[in-house]
C-alpha positions in Angstrom: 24.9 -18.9 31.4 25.5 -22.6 31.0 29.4 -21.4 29.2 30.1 -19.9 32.2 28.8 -23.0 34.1 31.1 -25.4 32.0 33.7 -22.7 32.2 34.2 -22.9 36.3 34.1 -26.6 36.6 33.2 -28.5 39.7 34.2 -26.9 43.5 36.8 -29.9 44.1 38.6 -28.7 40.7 38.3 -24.9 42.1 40.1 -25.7 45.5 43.4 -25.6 46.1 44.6 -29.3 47.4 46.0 -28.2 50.6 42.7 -26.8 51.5 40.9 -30.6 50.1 43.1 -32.5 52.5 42.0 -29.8 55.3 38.6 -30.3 54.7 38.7 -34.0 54.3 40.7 -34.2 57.5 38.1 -31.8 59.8 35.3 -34.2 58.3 37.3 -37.7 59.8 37.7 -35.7 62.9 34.4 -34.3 63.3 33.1 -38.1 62.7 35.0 -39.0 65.2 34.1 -37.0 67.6 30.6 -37.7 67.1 31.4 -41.7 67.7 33.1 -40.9 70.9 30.3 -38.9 72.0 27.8 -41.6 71.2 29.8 -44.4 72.8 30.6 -42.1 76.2 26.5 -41.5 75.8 25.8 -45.4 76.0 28.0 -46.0 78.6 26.4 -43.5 80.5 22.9 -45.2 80.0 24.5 -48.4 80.9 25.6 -47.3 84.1 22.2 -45.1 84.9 20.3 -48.7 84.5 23.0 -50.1 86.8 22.0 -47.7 89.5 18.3 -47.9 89.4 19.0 -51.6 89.3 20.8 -51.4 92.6 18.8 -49.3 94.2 15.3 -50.7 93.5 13.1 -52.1 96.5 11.9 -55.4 97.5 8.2 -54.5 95.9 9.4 -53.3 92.8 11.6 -56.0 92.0 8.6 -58.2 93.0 6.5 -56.3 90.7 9.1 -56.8 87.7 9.5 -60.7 88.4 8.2 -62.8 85.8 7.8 -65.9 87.7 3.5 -67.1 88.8 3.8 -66.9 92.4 0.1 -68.2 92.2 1.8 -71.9 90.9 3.9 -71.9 93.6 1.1 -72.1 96.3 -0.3 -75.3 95.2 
């Protein structure tokens, strides 16, 4: 069992070159992909905060404030 192991090698000395490159190429465009979709999914976040941001009332921006009104009545 462990001759034929030795025998076969690794799976990058069994592959045929051509088909390394391929494989090495989907994976850096497969990466890719995934960072654009992550970026395009951040800037979609950014821009949902934006909106809400906008289109928040009087109250709840009140609410949010940080500022002690109660100071300011002195």
């Amino acid at each position: 069992m462990s001759k034929k192991k030795q025998e076969s090698g690794s799976l990058g000395d069994q592959l045929n070159a051509d088909v390394l490159s391929k494989l090495k190429s989907k994976k850096t465009e497969l990466k890719q992909q995934a960072d654009e979709r992550e970026e395009q999914e951040k800037q979609r976040r950014t821009e949902e905060r934006k909106r809400r941001e906008a289109n928040k009332s009087f109250e709840e921006l009140l609410e949010e404030s940080e500022l002690d009104w109660k100071s300011f009545k002195k």
